[in-house]
N, C-alpha and C positions, 0 to 999 in steps of 0.2 A: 504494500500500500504506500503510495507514496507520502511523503513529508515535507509539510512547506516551510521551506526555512523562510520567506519572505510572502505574504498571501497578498493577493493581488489588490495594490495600493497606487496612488499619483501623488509623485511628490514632485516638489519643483527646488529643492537644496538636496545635498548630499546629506546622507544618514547611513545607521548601522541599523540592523532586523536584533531581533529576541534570541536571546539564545535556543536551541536547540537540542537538547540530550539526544545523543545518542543510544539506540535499545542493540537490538538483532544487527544495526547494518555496522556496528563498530567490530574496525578492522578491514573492513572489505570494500570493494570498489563499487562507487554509487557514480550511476548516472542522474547529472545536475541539468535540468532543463530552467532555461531564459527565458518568459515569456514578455515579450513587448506587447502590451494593444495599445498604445498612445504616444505618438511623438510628435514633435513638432520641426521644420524645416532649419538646420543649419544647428546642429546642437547634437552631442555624446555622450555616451553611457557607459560607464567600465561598473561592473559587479566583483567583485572578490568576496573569495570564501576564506574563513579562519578558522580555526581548531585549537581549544583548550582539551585541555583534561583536567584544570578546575576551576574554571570558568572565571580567572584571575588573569593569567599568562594567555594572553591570545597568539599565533603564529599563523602567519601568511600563508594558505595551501594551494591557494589556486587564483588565476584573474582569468576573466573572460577577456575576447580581444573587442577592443572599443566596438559600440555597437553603435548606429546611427537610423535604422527603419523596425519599424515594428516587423516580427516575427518570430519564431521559435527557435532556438539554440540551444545546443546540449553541448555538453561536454564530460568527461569520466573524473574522476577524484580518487584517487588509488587512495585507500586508506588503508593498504594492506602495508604501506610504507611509514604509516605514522599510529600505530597501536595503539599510543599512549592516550589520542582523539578521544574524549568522552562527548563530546559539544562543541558542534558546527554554529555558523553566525555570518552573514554576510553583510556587508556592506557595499553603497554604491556611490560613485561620483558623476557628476552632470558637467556638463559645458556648454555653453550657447554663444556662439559671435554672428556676426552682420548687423545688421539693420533690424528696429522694432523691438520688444521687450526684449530686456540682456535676462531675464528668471527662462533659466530650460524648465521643461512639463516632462513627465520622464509617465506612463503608466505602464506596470511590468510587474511581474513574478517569480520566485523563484522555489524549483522545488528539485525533491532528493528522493533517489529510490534505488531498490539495490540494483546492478547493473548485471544484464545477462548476457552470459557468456556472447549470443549472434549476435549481440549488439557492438562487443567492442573487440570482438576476436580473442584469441590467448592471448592471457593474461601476461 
């Protein structure tokens, strides 16, 4: 079943999501899907994912590559390389330049599930 580490929100600044506990998928590789439904013309979106295991000490595990049009994107999270992960948490940054309101509109989601094998090949 998947797990929304970020439930589908519009923000218009850069923010961090709720922590996350990890149950069953800690250790193992999770397919992370990016959902956009909302952007606006001339403005980007980077999401990155972090890992504690005491929800103190955050570390960097993953960034998506800048996004710019609504759509879906995935990407895998090996967490067979980071054991110690109890709780995931993302965070996202915006950017807007040209002409017209300088506040980017960002609408998206993000969420976590365990990853299967035909998805991402051997492991």
């Amino acid at each position: 079943m998947p797990m929304f580490l970020l439930p589908e929100n519009v923000a218009r600044q850069d923010g961090f999501g709720a922590d996350c506990p990890l149950g069953a998928e800690r250790g193992k590789p999770l397919l992370i899907t990016l959902g956009i439904t909302r952007s606006m013309e001339q403005e980007s979106l980077e999401i990155a994912i972090w890992g504690s295991a005491n929800r103190k000490d955050w570390k960097l595990l993953q960034v998506f590559p800048l996004k710019f049009y609504c759509g879906t994107y995935s990407l895998v999270l090996d967490l067979t390389q980071h054991p110690e992960v109890r709780h995931l948490r993302a965070s996202w940054k915006m950017n807007r330049w040209g002409g017209g309101d300088p506040s980017p509109l960002f609408g998206f989601y993000l969420m976590a599930e365990e990853a299967r094998e035909q998805a991402v090949g051997a492991y």
